[in-house]
C-alpha distance (Angstrom), angle and dihedral (degrees) to the residues before:
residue distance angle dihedral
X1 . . .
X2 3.52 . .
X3 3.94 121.8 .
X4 3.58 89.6 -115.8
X5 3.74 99.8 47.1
X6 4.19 85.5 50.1
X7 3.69 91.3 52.5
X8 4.04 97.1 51.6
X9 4.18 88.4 42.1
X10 3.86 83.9 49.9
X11 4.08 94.7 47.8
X12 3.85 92.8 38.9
X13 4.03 87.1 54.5
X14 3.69 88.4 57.5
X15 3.85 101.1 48.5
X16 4.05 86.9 50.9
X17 3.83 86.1 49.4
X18 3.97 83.5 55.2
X19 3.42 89.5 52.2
X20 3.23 101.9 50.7
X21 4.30 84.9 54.5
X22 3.38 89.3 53.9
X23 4.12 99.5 51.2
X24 4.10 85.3 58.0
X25 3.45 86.0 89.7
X26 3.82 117.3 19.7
X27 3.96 123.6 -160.5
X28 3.42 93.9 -85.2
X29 3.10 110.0 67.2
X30 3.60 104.3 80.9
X31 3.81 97.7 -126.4
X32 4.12 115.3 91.8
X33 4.01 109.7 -138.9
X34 3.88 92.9 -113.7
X35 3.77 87.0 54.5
X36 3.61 88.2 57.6
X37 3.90 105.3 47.5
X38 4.02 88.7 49.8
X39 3.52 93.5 53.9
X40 4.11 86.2 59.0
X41 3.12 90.2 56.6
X42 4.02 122.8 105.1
X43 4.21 116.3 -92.3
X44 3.67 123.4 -102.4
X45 3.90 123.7 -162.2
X46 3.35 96.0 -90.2
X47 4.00 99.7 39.3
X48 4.16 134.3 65.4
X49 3.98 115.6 -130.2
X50 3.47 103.7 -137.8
X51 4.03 115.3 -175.6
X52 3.41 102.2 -145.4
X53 3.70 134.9 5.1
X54 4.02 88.3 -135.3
X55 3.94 134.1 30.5
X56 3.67 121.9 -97.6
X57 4.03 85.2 -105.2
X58 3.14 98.4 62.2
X59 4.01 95.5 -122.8
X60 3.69 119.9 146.1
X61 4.30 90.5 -125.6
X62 3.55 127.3 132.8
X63 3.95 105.8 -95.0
X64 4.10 108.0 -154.1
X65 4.11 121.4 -137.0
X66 3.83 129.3 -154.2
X67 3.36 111.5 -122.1
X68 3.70 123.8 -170.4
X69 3.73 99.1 -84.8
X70 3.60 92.7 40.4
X71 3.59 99.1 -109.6
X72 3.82 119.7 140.3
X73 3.61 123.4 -131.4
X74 3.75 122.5 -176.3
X75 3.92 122.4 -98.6
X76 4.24 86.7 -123.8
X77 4.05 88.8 52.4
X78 3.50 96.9 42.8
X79 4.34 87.5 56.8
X80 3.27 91.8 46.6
X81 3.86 102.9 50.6
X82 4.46 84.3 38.5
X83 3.86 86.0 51.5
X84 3.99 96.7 46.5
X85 4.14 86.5 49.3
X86 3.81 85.6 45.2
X87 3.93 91.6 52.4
X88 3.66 104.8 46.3
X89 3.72 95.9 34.3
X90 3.95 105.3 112.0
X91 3.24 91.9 -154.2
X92 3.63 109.4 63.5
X93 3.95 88.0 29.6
X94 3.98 68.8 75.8
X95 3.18 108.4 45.1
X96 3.41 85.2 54.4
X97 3.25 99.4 65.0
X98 3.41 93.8 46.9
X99 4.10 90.2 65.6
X100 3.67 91.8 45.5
X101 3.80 88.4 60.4
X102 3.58 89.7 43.7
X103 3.77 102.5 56.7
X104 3.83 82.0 34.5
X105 3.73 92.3 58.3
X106 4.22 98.8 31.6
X107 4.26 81.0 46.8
X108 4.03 93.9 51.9
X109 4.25 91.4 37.7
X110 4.00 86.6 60.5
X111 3.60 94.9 44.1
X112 3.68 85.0 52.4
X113 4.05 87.7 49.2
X114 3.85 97.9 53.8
X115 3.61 85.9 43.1
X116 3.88 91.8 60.1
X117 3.46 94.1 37.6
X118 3.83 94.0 58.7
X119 3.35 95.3 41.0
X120 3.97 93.7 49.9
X121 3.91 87.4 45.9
X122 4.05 88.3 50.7
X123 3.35 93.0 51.7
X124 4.06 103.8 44.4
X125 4.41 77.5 58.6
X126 3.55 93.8 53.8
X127 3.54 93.8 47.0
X128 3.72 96.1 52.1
X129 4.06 86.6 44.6
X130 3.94 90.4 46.0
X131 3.78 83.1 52.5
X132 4.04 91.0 70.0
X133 3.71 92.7 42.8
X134 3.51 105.3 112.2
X135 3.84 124.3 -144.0
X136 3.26 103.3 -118.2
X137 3.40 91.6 55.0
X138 3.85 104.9 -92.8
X139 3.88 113.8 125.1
X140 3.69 135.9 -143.4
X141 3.81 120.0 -117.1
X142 3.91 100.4 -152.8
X143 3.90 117.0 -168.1
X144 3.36 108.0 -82.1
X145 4.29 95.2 -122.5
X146 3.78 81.8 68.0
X147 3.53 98.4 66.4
X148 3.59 93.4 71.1
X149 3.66 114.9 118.6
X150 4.30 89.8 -160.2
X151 4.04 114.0 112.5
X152 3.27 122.6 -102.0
X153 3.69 101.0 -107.3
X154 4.06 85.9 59.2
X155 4.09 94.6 52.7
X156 4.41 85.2 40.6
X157 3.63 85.6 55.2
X158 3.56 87.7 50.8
X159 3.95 100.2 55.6
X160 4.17 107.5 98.2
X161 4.26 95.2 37.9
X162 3.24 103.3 102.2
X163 3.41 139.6 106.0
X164 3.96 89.1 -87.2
X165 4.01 108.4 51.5
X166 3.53 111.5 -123.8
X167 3.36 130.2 -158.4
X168 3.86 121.2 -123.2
X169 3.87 102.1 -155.8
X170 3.65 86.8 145.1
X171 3.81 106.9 47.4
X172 3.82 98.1 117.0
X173 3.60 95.3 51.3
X174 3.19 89.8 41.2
X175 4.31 97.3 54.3
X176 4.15 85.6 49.7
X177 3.45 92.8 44.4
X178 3.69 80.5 58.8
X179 3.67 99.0 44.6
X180 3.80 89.0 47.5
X181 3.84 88.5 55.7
X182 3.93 93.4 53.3
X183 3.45 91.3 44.5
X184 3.80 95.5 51.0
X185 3.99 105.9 45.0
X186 3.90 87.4 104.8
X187 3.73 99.5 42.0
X188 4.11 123.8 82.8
X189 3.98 118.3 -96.4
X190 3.82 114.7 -122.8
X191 4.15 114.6 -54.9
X192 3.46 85.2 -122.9
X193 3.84 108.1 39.8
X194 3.37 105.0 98.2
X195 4.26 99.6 41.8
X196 3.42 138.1 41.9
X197 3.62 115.1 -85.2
X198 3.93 94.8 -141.2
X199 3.57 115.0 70.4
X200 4.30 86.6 -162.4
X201 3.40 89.0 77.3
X202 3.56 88.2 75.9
X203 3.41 97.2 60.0
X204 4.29 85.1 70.1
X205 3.97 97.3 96.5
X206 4.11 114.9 171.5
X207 3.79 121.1 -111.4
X208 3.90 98.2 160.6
X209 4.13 80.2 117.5
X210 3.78 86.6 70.6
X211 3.56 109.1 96.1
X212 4.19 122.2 -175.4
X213 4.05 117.5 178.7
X214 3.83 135.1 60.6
X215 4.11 107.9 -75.6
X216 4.26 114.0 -110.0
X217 3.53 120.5 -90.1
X218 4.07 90.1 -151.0
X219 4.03 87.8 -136.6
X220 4.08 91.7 155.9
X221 3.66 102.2 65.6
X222 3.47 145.6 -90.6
X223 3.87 127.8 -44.3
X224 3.82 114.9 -158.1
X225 3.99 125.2 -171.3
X226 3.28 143.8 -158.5
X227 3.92 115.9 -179.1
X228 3.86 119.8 -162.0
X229 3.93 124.2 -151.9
X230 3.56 134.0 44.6
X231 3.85 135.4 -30.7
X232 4.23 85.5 -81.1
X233 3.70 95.7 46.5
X234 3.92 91.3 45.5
X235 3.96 91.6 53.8
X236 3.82 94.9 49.5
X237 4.07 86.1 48.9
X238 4.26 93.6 51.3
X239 4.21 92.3 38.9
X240 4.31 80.6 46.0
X241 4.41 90.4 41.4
X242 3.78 84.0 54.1
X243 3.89 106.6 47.1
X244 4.39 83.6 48.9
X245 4.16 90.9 44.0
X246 3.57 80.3 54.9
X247 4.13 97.8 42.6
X248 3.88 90.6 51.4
X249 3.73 99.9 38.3
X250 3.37 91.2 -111.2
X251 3.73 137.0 153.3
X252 3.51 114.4 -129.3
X253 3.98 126.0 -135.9
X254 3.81 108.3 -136.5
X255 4.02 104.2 -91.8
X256 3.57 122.7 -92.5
X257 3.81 125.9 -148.6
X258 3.64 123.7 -130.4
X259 3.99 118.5 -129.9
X260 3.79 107.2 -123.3
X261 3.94 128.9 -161.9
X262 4.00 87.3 -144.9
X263 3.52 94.2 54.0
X264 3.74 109.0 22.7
X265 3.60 106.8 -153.2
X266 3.51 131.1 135.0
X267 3.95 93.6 -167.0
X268 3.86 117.3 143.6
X269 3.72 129.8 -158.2
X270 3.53 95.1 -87.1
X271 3.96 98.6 55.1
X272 3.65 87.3 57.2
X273 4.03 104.6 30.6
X274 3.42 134.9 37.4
X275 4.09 106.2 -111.8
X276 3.30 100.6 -163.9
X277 3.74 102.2 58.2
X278 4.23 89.5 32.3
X279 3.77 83.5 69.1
X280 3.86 103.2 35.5
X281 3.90 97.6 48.3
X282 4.24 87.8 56.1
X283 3.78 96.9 48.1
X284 3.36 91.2 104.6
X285 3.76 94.2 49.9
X286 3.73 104.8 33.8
X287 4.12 140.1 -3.6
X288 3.41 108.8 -114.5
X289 3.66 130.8 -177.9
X290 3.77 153.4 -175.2
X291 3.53 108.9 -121.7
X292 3.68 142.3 -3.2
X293 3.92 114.6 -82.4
X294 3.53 105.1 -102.5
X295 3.98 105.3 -105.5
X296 3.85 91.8 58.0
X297 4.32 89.5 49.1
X298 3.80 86.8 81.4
X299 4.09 97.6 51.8
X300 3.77 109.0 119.4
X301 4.01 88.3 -131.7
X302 3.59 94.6 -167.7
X303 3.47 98.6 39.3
X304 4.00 86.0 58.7
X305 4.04 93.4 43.0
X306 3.49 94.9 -112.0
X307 4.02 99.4 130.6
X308 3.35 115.6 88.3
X309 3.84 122.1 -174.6
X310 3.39 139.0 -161.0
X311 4.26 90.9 -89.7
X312 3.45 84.9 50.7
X313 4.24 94.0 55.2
X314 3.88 120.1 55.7
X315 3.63 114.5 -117.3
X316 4.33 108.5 -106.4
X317 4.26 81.8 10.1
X318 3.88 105.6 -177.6
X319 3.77 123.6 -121.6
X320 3.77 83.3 -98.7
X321 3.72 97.0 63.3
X322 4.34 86.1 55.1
X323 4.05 91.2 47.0
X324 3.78 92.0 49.5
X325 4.53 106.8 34.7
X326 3.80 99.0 18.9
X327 4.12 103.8 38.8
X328 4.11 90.3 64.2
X329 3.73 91.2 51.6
X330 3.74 87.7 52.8
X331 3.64 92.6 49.5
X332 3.50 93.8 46.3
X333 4.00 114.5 45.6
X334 3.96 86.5 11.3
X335 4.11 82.7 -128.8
X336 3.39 137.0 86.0
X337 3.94 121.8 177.6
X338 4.39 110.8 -156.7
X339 3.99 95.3 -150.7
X340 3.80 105.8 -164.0
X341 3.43 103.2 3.0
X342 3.63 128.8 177.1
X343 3.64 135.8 121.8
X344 3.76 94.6 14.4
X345 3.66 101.5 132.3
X346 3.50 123.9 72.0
X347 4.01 130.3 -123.8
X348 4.10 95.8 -131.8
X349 2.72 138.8 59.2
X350 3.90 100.8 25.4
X351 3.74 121.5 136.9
X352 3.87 116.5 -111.7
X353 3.43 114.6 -100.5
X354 3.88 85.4 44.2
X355 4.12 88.4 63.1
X356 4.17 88.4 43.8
X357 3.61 87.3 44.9
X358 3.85 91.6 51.3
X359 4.01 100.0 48.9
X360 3.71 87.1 36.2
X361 3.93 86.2 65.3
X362 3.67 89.7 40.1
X363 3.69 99.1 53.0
X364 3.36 114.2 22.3
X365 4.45 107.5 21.2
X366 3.70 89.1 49.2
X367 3.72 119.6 77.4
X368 3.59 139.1 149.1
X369 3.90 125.3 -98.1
X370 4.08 113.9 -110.4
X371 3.64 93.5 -106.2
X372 4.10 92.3 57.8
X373 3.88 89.4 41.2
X374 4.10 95.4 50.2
X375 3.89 90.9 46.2
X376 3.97 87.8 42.5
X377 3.48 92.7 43.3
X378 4.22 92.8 55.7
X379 3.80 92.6 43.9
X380 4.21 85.2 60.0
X381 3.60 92.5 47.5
X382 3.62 92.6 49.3
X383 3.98 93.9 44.6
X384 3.67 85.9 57.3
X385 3.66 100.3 49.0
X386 3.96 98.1 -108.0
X387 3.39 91.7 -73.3
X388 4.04 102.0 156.4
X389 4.07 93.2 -135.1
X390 3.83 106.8 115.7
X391 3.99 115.6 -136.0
X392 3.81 123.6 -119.2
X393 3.87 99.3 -96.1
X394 3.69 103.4 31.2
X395 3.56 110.3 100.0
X396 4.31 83.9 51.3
X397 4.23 87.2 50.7
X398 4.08 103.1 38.6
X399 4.52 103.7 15.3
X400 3.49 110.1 -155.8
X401 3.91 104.9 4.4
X402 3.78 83.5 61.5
X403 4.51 76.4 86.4
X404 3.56 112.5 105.0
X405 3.81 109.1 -110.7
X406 3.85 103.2 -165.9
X407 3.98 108.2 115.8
X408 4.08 111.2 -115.4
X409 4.00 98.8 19.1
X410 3.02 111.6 62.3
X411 3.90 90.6 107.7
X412 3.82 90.8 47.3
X413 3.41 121.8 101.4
X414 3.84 103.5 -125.9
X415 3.97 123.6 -169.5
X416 3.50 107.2 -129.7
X417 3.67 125.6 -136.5
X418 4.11 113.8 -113.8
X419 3.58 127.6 -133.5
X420 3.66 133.3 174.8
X421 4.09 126.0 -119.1
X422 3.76 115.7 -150.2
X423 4.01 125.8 -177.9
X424 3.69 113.3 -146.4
X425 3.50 102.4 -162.8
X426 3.91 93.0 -171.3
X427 4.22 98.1 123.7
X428 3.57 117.5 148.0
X429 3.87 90.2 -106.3
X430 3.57 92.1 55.8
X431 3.90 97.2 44.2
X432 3.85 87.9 47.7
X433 4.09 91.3 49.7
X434 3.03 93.3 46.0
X435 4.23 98.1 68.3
X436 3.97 89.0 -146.4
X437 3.26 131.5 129.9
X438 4.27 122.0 -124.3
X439 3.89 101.5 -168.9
X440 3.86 90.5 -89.9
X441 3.91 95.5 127.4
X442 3.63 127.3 -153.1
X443 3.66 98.8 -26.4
X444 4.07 92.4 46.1
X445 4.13 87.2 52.8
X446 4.16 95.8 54.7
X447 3.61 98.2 36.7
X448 4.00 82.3 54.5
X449 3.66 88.8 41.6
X450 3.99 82.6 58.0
X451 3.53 92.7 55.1
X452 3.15 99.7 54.2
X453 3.58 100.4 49.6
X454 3.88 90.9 50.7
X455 3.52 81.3 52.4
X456 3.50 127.8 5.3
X457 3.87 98.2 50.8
X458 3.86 98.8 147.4
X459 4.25 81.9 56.2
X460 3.74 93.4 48.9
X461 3.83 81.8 46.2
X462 3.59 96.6 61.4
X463 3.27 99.7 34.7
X464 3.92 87.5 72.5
X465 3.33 87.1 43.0
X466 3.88 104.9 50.7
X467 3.79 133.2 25.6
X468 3.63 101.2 -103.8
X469 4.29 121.9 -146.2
X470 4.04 96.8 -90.3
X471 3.75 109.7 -117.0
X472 3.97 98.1 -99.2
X473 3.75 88.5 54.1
X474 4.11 88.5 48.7
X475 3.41 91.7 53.6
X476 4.01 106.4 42.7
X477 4.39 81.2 56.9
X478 3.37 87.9 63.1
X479 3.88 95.9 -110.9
X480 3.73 103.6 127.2
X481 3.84 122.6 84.9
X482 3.88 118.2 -106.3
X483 3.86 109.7 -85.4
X484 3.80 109.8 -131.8
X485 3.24 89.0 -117.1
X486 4.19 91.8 52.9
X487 3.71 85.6 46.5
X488 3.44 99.3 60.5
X489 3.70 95.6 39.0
X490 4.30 82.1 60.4
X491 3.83 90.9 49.8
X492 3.88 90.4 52.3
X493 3.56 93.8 49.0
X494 4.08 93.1 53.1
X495 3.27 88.3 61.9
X496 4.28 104.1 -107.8
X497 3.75 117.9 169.1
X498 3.70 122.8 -103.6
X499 3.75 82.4 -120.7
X500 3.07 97.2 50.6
X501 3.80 121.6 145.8
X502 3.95 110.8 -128.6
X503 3.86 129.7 175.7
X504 4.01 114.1 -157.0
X505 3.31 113.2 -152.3
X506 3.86 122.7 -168.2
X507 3.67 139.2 85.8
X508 4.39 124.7 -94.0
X509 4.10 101.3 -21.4
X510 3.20 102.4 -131.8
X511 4.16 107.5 -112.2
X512 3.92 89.8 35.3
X513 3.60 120.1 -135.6
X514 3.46 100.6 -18.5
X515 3.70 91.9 62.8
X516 3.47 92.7 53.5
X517 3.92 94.5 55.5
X518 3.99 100.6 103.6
X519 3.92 87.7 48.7
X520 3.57 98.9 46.7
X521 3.84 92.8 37.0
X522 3.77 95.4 60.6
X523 3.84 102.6 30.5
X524 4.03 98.6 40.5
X525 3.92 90.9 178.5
X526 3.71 98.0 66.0
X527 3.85 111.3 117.8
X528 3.56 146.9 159.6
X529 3.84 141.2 -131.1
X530 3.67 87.7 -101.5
X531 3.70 84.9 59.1
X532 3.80 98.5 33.3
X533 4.14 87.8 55.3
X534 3.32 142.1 52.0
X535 3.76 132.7 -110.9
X536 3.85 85.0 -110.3
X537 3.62 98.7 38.4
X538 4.14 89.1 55.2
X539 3.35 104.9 30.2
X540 4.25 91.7 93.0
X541 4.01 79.9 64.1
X542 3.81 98.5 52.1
X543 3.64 114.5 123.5
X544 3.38 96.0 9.1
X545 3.48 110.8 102.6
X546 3.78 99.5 175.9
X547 3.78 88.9 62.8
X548 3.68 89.5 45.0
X549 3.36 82.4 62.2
X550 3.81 103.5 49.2
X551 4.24 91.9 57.5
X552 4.25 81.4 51.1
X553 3.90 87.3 51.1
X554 4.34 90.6 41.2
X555 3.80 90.2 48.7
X556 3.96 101.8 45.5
X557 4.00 88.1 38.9
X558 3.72 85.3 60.2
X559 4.24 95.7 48.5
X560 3.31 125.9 120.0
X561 3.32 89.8 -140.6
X562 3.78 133.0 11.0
X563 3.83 140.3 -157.4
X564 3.52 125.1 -167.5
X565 3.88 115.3 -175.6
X566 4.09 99.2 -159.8
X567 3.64 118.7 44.2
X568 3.53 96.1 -166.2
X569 4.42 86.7 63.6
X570 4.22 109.6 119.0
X571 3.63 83.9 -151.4
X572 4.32 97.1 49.9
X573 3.79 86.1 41.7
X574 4.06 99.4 56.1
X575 3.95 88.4 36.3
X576 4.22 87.4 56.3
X577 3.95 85.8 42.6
X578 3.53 98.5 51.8
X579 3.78 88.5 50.4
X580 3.40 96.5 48.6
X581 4.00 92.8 50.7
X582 3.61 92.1 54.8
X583 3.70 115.1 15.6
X584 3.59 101.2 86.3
X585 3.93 101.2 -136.8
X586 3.73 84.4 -55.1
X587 3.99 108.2 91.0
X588 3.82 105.1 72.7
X589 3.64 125.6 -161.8
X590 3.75 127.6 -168.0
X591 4.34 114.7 -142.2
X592 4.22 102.1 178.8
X593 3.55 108.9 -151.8
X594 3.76 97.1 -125.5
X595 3.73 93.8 -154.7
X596 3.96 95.2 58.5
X597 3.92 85.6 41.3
X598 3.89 96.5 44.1
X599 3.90 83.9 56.3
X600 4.08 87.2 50.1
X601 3.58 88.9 50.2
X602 3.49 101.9 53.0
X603 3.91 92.6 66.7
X604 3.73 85.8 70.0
X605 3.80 86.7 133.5
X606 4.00 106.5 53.5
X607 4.03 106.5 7.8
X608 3.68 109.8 117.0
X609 3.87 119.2 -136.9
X610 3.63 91.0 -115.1
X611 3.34 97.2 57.0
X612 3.84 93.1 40.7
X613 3.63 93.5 51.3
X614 3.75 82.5 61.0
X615 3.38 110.9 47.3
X616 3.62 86.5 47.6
X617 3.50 91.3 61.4
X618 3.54 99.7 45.2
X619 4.18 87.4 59.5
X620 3.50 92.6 43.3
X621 4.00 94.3 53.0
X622 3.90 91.3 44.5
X623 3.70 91.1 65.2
X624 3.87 94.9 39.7
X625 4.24 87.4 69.4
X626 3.89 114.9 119.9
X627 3.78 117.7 -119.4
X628 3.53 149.2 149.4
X629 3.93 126.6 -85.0
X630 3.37 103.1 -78.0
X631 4.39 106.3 -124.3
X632 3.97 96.0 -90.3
X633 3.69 109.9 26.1
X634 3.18 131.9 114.2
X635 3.68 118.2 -81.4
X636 3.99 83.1 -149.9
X637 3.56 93.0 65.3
X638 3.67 102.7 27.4
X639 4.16 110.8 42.0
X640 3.52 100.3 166.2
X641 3.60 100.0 108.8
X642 3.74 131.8 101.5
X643 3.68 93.1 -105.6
X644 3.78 87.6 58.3
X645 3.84 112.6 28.9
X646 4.07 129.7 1.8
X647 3.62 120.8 -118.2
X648 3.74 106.8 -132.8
X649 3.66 91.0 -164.6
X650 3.81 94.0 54.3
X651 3.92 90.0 42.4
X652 4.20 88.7 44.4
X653 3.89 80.2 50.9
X654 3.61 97.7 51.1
């Protein structure tokens, strides 16, 4: 708690202490409090020492004193000769005064206190609001829990009492992750933070444009497709649809989206991606159409076996597997329809121009419609403050409204102002896949179970089938998703400003607000689209989560720096792809290795910051080396390879 907030608890304490005092002996009572204490006090010559101004009985009788010549006098004549003395005695007439101007004074300084402490308070939250107000006019919408003006020992205290109980493993690591964040607002982040700390990776440059080979006539038929899952799953399954139209010869029907209950968007290629230049940029590779031609429309396709689902395709199936089941079908009905197609092509072994062909879809055919790039293109310029300087991959994400717009600099060279993207894959689909277990208790574990069976029922089928890892073992492997709580705790220990600007990306976090307490709590400038636009500005976007999803991929493309929490995310592995391809060893992204960190984690209890700043570091650097694609992986993810980028060391070398 602040020093301020201690001192006003401390002086409030004493003022209800007063009043407490003063409710001894309320007005009625018919004997004033400073009557009261003098009559305690010890007798003089010329003054009685009565005990008590009423008997123990509380009975309005006169009570009788012994006096020195052991007379009695009444209780009532007593008062009144002690209260004429009292009157006309210059002296306490004085004194009285005195106290009067004391209270009056101690009365008017804590007025004057509260006053400055409200207005302080007020001020500290307009400055941190002013902070998002962009020049030009444009404001910042910060979450709401970050307008609190409470410490951050109050809102920690406050994580776990909600309606779901939470459990607080990590509440001491979490109050000196807090303590190192107020201490370290003045002193410089990490050197190497904010860059890449291996100035090889620049020598990756992209050359998927580069095209050798005569383009395919598409002489075998017609391939239609309709991918399933979300936006990330859906651009995997077109840049996949292409490389086998162009394996079998085939001309390819422009892509189709499948509807899904999970996702609930009825998007189509062209809300996403612009048509038009999808199809022109591949001419030279493959044909590619819009529809059908008209005699093959009326072909009952599965009456003739030409759909093939996803059951029906191997998962990572080989080039071989296409040549030898799909070809025939071709051949045959001169259609084939993909239903539910997604990663159904394999990494390795693939034959070259195949691989160039696939990131050259990926990178280059695929691009954003004008309505996704203009709203993308604002949310950038509003993460960076307005400033007019134009990031590294921004023209390649948004085109033309990548131009600076502000009247009288656009020819100025402007230093933009940095922020950080993070991914928090924590969804309710991916916390129920996962089988873990998030501190939720009882009520966390069947509303999960729920999920799952709604669905998930092949998992909830073998999980009666099979002993299952337990969730403790799941999590020290490394195969849980980052907790907020864990993810904040790794942002701490990098080294990120309190005041740091952060964009979370990501659809409903599972656990709402209150599970996204620590994280907002200690970095009070995190926002989200929703935040960054306004009603009007997002409303084209509403209900369409796929689009939702393409300004989270513009604005975490365009980072400076960006964290993903789950390395096994589609959407965190094209975002760290796309950077890779075109940043130039100059777009950073930070994959944990959940295994080394779960370890870190689990010594909650007796680690010391120090030491967990460090060993947080040390896992974090490990995965930030530059390497080839590993045989396997996705090309997507991992574009250093010759069929994706050239190596201008290795061709300096050769």
């Amino acid at each position: 708690m602040s020093e301020s907030h201690s001192n006003f608890l401390e002086i409030m304490k004493v003022d209800n202490t007063s009043k407490e005092d003063d409710e001894e002996h309320p007005p009625d009572s018919g004997v004033p409090a400073r009557v009261d204490k003098n009559l305690r006090r010890s007798t003089s010559p010329s003054r009685h020492s009565p005990s008590s101004p009423r008997n123990s009985s509380g009975t309005g009788r006169p009570i009788r004193f012994s006096h020195g010549s052991g007379k009695h006098v009444s209780s009532t004549s007593l008062l009144n000769g002690w209260l004429s003395g009292l009157l006309f005695d210059p002296r306490r007439t004085s004194r009285g005064k005195r106290k009067a101007w004391y209270k009056k004074k101690v009365t008017i300084g804590l007025a004057l206190f509260i006053g400055v402490f409200f207005l302080i308070n007020w001020l500290m939250l307009s400055s941190i609001q002013d902070s998002g107000r962009s020049r030009g006019g444009i404001k910042f919408r910060f979450l709401k829990a970050n307008s609190s003006t409470v410490s951050i020992r109050e809102e920690l205290q406050k994580l776990g009492r909600g309606k779901k109980p939470r459990k607080t493993i990590y509440a001491r690591l979490l109050a000196k992750a807090a303590h190192a964040l107020a201490e370290g607002q003045n002193k410089r982040e990490p050197k190497d933070l904010w860059m890449e700390p291996y100035t090889r990776a620049s020598s990756w440059t992209p050359c998927a444009h580069m095209r050798d080979g005569e383009p395919s006539e598409g002489k075998n038929g017609y391939i239609m497709v309709t991918a399933n899952g979300g936006i990330n799953q859906q651009r995997v399954a077109v840049c996949n649809a292409v490389a086998v139209a162009r394996l079998l010869n085939a001309t390819l029907v422009l892509p189709k989206f499948m509807y899904s209950t999970v996702w609930t968007d009825t998007s189509q290629f062209d809300d996403i991606y612009q048509e038009e230049h999808f199809i022109n940029y591949l001419k030279p590779d493959i044909r590619i159409v819009k529809e059908l031609p008209k005699e093959l429309e009326s072909l009952d396709l599965e009456a003739t076996g030409s759909v093939v689902t996803d059951v029906d395709v191997v998962k990572e199936a080989k080039p071989s597997f296409y040549l030898k089941h799909i070809l025939p079908i071709l051949h045959l009905n001169r259609v084939v329809h993909f239903v539910g197609f997604g990663n159904r092509l394999a990494s390795d072994p693939v034959p070259f121009h195949l691989q160039r062909l696939r990131c050259r879809c990926n990178f280059h055919a695929l691009k954003f419609v004008p309505k996704i790039q203009e709203a993308g293109a604002l949310l950038i310029q509003r993460m960076r403050q307005n400033d007019t300087g134009l990031g590294h991959l921004d023209h390649y994400l948004v085109g033309p409204f990548a131009k600076s717009e502000v009247k009288g600099q656009k020819d100025r060279a402007a230093k933009k102002s940095r922020y950080l993207a993070l991914h928090l894959r924590f969804e309710i689909d991916m916390v129920a896949h996962s089988l873990c277990e998030y501190g939720g208790g009882e009520e966390e574990r069947r509303e999960l179970e729920a999920y799952r069976e709604i669905h998930f029922p092949a998992l909830v089928e073998l999980k009666k089938m099979k002993k299952l890892p337990s969730p403790a073992e799941l999590r020290s492997e490394g195969l849980c998703p980052l907790m907020p709580e864990e993810t904040v705790l790794m942002l701490a220990a990098l080294g990120f400003h309190r005041k740091s600007h952060i964009f979370l990306a990501g659809a409903h976090i599972y656990g709402g607000k209150s599970r996204l307490a620590a994280l907002t709590t200690l970095f009070p400038n995190l926002v989200t689209k929703e935040n960054l636009l306004s009603p009007t500005e997002i409303q084209p976007f509403a209900n369409f989560s796929s689009q939702l999803a393409a300004l989270d991929f513009i604005v975490c493309t365009a980072a400076d720096i960006f964290a993903m929490t789950d390395s096994g995310s589609q959407f965190s592995s094209l975002v760290a792809g796309y950077r890779i391809y075109y940043g130039g060893g100059r777009m950073p992204t930070i994959r944990p290795n959940k295994r080394r960190l779960s370890d870190i984690f689990v010594k909650n209890n007796t680690i010391e910051w120090k030491v967990f700043e460090q060993r947080v570091r040390k896992a974090v650097r490990q995965n930030k080396r530059v390497f080839s694609r590993p045989v396997g992986r996705s090309v997507y993810r991992y574009p250093r390879c010759s069929a994706c980028m050239c190596n201008m060391e290795e061709f300096l070398q050769g």
